[in-house]
C-alpha positions as CSV (number, residue, x, y, z in Angstrom):
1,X,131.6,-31.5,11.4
2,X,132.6,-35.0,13.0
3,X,136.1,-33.8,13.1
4,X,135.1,-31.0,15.2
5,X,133.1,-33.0,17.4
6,X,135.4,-35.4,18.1
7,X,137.9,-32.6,19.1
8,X,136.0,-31.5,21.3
9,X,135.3,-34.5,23.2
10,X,138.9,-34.5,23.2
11,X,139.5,-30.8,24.6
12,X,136.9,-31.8,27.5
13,X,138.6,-34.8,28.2
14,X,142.0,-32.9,28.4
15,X,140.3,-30.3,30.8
16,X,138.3,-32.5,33.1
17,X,141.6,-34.4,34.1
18,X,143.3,-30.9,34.4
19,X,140.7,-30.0,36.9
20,X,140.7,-33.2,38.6
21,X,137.4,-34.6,37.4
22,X,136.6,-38.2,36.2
23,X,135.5,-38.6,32.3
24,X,132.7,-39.9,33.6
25,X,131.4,-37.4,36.5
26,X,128.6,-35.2,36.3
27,X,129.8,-31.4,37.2
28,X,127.4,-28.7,38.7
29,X,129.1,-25.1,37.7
30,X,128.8,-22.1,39.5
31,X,130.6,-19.2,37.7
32,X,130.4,-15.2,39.0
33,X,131.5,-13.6,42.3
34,X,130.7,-15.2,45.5
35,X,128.7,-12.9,47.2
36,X,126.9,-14.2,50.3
37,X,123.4,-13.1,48.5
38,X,124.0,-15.5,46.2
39,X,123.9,-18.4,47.8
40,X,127.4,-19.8,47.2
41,X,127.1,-21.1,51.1
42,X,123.8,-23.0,50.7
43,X,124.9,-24.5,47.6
44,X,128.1,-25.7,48.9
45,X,125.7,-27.5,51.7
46,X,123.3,-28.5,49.6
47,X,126.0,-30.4,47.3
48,X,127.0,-31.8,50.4
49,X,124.4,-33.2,51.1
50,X,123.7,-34.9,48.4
51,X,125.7,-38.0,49.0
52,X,126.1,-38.9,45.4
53,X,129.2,-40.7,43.9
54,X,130.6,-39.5,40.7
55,X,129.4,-36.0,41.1
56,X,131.4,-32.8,41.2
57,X,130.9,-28.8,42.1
58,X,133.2,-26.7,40.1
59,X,133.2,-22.7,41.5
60,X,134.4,-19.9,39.7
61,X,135.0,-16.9,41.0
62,X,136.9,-14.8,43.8
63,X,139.3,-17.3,45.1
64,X,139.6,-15.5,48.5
65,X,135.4,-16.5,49.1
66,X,136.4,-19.4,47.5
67,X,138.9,-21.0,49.5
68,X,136.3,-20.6,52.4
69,X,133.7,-22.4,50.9
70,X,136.5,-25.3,49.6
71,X,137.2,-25.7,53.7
72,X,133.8,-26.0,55.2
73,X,132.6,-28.7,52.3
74,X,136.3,-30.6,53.0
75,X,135.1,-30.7,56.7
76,X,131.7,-31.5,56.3
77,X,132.5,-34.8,53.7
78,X,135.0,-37.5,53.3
79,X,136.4,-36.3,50.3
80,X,139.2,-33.4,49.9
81,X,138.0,-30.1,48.4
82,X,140.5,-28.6,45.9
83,X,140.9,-25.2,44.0
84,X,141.9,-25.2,41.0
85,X,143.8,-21.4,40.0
């Protein structure tokens, strides 16, 4: 059981980097179609807004709504926003 632990840790570690996420960095998910009901808008602003270092917002989903949401939060902070395909 340790062993399978400890490969995970490793597998997360692997994947975090991939995405472009510190070890250490807390990462809100958002995973499913972004559909303007959903809030996809308001939760890009509200991450925003948050001002927090070593935090992260990782969206899923249709990389067309995507991209749109990945400009306004580059604009609206001092940090770049990437998609990761």
């Amino acid at each position: 059981m340790r062993q399978d632990f400890e490969g995970a840790l490793a597998e997360r570690a692997v994947l975090r980097a991939k995405l472009g996420f510190a070890p250490d960095e807390f990462v809100f998910l958002m995973v499913g179609e972004m559909l303007p009901f959903r809030g996809v808008l308001r939760l890009v602003k509200a991450f925003a807004g948050l001002g927090r270092p070593s935090t992260g917002l990782l969206l899923v989903g249709v990389a067309a709504r995507l991209d749109a949401c990945a400009k306004w939060y580059a604009a609206q902070t001092s940090t770049s926003a990437s998609l990761n395909r």
